[in-house]
C-alpha positions as CSV (number, residue, x, y, z in Angstrom):
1,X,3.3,25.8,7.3
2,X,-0.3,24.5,8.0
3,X,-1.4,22.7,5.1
4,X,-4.3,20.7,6.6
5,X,-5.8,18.5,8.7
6,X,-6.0,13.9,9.6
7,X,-8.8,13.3,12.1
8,X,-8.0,15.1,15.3
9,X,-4.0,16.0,13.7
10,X,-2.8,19.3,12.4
11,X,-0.4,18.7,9.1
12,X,2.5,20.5,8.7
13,X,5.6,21.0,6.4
14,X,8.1,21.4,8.6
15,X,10.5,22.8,6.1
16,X,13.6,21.5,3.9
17,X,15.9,20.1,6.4
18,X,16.9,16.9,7.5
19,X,16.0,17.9,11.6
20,X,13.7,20.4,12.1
21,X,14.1,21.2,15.9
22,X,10.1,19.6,17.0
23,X,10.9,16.9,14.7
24,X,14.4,16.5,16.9
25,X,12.0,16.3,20.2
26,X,10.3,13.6,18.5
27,X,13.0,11.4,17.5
28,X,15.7,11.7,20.2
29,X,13.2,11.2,22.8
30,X,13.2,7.8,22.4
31,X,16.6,6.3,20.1
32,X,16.0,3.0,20.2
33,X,12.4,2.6,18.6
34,X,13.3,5.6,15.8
35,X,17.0,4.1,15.5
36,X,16.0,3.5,11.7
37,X,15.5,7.5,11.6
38,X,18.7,8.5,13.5
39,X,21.2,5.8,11.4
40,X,23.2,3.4,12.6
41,X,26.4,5.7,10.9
42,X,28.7,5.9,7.7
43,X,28.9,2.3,7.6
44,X,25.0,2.2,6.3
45,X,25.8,5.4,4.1
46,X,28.4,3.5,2.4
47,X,26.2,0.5,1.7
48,X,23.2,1.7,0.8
49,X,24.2,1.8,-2.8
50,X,23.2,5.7,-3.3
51,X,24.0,9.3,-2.0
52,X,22.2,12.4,-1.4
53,X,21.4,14.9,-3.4
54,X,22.5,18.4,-2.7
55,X,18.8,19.5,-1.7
56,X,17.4,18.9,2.0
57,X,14.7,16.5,2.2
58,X,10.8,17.6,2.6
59,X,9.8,17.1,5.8
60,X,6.0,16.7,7.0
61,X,4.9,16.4,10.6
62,X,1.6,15.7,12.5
63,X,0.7,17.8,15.4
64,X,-1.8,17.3,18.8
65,X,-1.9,19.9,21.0
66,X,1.4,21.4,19.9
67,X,3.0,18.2,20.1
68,X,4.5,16.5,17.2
69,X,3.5,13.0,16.6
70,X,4.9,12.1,13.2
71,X,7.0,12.8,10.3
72,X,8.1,11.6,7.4
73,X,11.2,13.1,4.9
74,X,11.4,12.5,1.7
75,X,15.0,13.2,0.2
76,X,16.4,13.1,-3.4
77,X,18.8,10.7,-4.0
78,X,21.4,9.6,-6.6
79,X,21.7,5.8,-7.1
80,X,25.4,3.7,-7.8
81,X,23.4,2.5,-10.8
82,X,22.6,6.1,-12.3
83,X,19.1,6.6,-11.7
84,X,18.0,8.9,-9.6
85,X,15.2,8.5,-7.0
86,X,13.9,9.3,-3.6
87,X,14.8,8.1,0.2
88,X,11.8,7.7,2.4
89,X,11.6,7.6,6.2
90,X,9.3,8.3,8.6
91,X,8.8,8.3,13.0
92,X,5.4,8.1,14.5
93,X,4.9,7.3,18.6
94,X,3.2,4.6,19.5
95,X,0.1,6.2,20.5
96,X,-0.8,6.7,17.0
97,X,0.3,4.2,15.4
98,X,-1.5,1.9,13.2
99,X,-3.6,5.1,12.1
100,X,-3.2,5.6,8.9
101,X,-1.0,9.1,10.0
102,X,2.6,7.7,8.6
103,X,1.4,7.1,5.9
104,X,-0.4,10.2,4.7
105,X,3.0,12.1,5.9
106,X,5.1,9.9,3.7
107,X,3.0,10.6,0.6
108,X,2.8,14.3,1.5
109,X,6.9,14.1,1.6
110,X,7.0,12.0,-1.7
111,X,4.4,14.6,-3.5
112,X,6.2,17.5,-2.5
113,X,9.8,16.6,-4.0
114,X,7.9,14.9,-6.9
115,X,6.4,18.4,-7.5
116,X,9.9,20.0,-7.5
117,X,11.8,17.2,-9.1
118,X,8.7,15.5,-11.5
119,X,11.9,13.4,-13.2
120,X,12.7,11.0,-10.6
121,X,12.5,6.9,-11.1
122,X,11.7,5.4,-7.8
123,X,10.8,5.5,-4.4
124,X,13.1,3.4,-1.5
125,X,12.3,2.9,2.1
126,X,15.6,1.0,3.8
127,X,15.2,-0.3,7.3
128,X,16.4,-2.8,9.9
129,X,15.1,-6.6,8.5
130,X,13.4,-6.3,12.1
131,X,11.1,-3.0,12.1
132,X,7.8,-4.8,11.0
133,X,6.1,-1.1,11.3
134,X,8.3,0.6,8.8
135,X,7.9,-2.7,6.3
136,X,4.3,-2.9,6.6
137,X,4.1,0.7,5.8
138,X,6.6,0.5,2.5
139,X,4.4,-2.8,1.5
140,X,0.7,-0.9,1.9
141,X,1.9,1.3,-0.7
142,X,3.4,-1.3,-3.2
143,X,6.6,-1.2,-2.6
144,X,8.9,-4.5,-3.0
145,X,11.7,-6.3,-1.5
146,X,14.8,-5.6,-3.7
147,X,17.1,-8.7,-2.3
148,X,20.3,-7.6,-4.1
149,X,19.9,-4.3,-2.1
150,X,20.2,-5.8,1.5
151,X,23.0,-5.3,3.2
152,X,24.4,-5.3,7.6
153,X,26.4,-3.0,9.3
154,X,28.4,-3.0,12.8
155,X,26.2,-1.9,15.4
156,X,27.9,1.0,16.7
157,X,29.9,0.0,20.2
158,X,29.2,-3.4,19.5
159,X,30.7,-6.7,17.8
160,X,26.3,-7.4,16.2
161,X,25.7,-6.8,12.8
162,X,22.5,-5.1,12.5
163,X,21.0,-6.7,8.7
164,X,19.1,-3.9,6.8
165,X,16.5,-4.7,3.7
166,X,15.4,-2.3,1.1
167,X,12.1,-1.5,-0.5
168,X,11.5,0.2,-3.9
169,X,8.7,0.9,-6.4
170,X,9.2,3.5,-9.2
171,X,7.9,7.0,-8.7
172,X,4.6,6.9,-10.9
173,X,3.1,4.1,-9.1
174,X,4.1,5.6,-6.3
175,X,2.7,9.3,-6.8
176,X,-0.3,7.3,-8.1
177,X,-0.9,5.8,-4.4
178,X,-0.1,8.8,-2.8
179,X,-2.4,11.2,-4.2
180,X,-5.0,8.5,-3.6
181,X,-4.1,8.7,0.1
182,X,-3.8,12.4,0.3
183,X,-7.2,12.9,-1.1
184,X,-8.7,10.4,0.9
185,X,-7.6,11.6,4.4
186,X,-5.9,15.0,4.3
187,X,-8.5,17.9,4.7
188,X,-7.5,21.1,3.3
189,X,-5.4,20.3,0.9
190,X,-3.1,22.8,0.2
191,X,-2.6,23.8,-4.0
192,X,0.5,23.6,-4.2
193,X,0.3,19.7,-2.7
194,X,-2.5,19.0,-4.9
195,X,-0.8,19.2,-7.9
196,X,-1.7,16.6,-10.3
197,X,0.5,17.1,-13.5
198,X,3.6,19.5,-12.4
199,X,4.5,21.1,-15.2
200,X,8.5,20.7,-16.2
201,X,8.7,24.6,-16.8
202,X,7.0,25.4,-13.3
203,X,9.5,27.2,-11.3
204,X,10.6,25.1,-7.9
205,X,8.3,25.9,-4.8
206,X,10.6,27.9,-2.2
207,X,9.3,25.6,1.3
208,X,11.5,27.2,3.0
């Protein structure tokens, strides 16, 4: 679904799954710079200190000439601790990057399951301690180191541990960033994105 437009960029949601197919073009192209994106396997899963939630994430992508560029999922999640909150990850190529495009994706992604799910506490990004583009992007929007929620996994096929860090900020600072962001770059805003108070009896929104 079109729902706008960044500079020269069509916006899209992609739909509710964790893959779309363009957004598998984009990301298995190149592995090793989206490895954050693809997982390093159940051994991060099991430390990340949260699962999923039975709903697929939101995914948003950015188009040029057919081509997607970028994408961002945001996916509920339930946390060891009891709260509840949402994942955040997101792939641009490196042609783009540094454009401000990840990061109107990301609150797109974050808006959208706010809008289904307005109840949620908190908004993580978890990455390898060594992917300066994904930390910079968690920090322009707030978001903090939480030490106690780092953690290192076995690369697979390999004796390396691979150290991951998380970010978090709750969801109303968040939401209140992200709709700064959306209103400031994304043309055309669709309604249903530009929701500013959902209201709790408002029936979910069917993205699929």
């Amino acid at each position: 679904m079109l729902v706008g437009q960044y500079k020269e960029l069509q916006i899209f949601l992609e739909g509710r799954r964790l893959f779309p197919r363009r957004t598998q073009e984009l990301v298995w192209a190149d592995t090793k710079r989206f490895a954050d994106v693809i997982g390093p396997g159940h051994d991060a899963v099991n430390k990340a200190g949260w699962h999923c939630a039975a709903s697929a994430p939101f995914c948003f992508t950015a188009a040029s000439r057919d081509q997607v560029v970028a994408a961002a999922w945001a996916r509920h999640i339930l946390a060891g601790e009891g709260g509840q909150g949402c994942n955040l990850a997101y792939a641009l190529l490196d042609h783009v990057e540094g454009r401000g495009v990840a990061k109107l994706l990301s609150a797109l992604a974050v808006q959208a399951l706010f809008n289904e799910v307005p109840g949620l506490d908190f908004v993580n990004v978890q990455t390898r301690v060594l992917n300066a583009r994904s930390s910079a992007l968690a920090q322009s929007f707030g978001m903090q180191l939480v030490r106690e929620q780092e953690f290192a996994v076995l690369r697979p096929g390999s004796d390396a541990m691979t150290p991951f860090c998380t970010y978090r900020l709750g969801m109303a600072a968040f939401i209140s960033s992200a709709r700064q962001v959306i209103a400031e770059r994304l043309l055309h805003v669709d309604s249903n994105l530009a929701a500013m108070e959902p209201d709790e009896n408002q029936a979910a929104i069917d993205w699929n």
